[in-house]
N, C-alpha and C positions, 0 to 999 in steps of 0.2 A: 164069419168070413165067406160060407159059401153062398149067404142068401147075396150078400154085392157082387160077387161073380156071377150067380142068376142074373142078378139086375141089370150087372152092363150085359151080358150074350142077348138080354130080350132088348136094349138098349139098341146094340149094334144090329137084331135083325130088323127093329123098330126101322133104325137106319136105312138099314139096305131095300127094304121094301117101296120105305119114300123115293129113294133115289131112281128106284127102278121105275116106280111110277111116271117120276117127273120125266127122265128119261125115256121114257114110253110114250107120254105127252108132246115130249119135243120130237121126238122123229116120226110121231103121227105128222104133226104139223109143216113137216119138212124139213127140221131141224132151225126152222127160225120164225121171227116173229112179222113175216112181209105177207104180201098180197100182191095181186095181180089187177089192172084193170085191162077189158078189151074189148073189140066190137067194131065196128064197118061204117066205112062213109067214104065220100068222094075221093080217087086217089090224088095225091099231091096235098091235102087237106094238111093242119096242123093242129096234133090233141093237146092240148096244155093242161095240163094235171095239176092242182096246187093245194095246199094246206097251212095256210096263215099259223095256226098253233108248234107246228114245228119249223114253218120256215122252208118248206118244201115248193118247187118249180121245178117239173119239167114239161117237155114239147118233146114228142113225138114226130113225124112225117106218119101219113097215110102211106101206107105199100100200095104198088099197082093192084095189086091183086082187090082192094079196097078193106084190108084188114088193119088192124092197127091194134100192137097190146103194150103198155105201161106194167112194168116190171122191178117186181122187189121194192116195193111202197110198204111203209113201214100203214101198220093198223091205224085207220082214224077213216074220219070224214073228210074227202074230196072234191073240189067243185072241179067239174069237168068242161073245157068250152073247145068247141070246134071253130076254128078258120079256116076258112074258105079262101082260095087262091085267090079271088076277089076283092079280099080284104074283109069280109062280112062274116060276122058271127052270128055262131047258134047259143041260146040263151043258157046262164051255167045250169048244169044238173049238180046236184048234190048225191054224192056213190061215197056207201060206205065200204070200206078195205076191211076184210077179215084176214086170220092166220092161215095162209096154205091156201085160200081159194080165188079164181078167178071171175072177178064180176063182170058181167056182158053188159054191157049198152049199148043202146040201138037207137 
């Protein structure tokens, strides 16, 4: 009887150790699984952010200031195209999204 008592206490610290870890993991990351894109171009400009595998669109505005950041993208590959107030666009880039970081393009 007491070696199964051993067993679950090294069981349950087994436990608590993963949990902390994983826990440790996530709040490194910022508590979640997104990314940031961002970076500068003409103001008034529009950043269209998109990701066919999940089904993901959005557009941006360029700020006067000429910055521009896309926010809380779940992790994958991006194709990024600028428009131009003119109608004219810049050719897509492919930006990959990690956890907790912001990717610049320029």
């Amino acid at each position: 009887m007491k070696t199964f008592r051993h067993f679950l206490t090294a069981r349950r610290a087994w436990l608590g150790v993963t949990l902390a870890l994983v826990a440790g993991t996530a709040f490194a990351a910022g508590g979640n699984s997104s990314g940031n894109i961002s970076g500068h171009d003409t103001p008034g400009a529009t950043v269209i952010v998109e990701n066919d595998e999940l089904g993901l669109h959005r557009e941006v505005k360029v700020a006067d200031t000429g910055r521009f950041r896309v926010s809380s993208l779940p992790i994958g590959i991006y194709s990024v195209v600028i428009r131009q107030a003119d109608g004219s666009s810049s050719e897509p880039k492919l930006v990959a999204v990690k956890i907790g970081i912001t990717t610049r393009i320029d």
